[in-house]
C-alpha positions in Angstrom: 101.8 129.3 171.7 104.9 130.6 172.2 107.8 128.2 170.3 111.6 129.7 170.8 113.3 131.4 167.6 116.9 129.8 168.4 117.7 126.4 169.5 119.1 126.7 173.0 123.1 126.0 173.7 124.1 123.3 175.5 125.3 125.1 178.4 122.1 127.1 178.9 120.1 124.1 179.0 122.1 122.5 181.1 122.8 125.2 183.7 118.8 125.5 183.2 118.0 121.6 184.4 121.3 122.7 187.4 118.1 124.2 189.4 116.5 120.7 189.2 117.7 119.5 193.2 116.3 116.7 194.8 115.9 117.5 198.1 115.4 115.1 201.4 111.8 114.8 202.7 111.2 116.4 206.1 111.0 113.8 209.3 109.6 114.6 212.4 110.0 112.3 215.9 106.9 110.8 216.5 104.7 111.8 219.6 104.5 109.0 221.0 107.0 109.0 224.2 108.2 104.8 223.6 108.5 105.1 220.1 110.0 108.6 219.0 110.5 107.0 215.3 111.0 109.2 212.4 108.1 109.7 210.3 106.3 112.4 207.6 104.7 115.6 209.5 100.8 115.2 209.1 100.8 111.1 209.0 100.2 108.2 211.3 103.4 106.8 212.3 103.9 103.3 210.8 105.8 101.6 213.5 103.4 101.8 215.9 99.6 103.4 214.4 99.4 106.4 216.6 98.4 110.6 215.3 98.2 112.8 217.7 98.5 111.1 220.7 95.2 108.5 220.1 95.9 105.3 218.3 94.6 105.5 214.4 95.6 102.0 212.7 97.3 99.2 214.3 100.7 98.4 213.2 102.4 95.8 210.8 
């Protein structure tokens, strides 16, 4: 297992964890034409339960 010789500097590590971004999730409008809510690609829109243009779940 590989184990480091020197103990890393502050500034290494930290500019290290600096590549560490959180970054926004990705919305899309949903398909359906009187709702066009913002929702996760690939998933049945919450508001009101329809993928794809066919209704999946109803809505809470």
């Amino acid at each position: 297992m590989a184990v480091p010789k020197r103990r890393m500097s502050r500034s290494n590590t930290r500019s290290r964890r600096a590549q560490w971004k959180a970054t926004a999730p990705t919305l899309v409008a949903c398909s359906n034409r009187a709702c066009k809510e913002l929702k996760p690609p690939h998933v049945a829109c919450p508001t009101c339960g329809t993928y794809d243009g066919r209704q999946v779940v109803t809505p809470a």
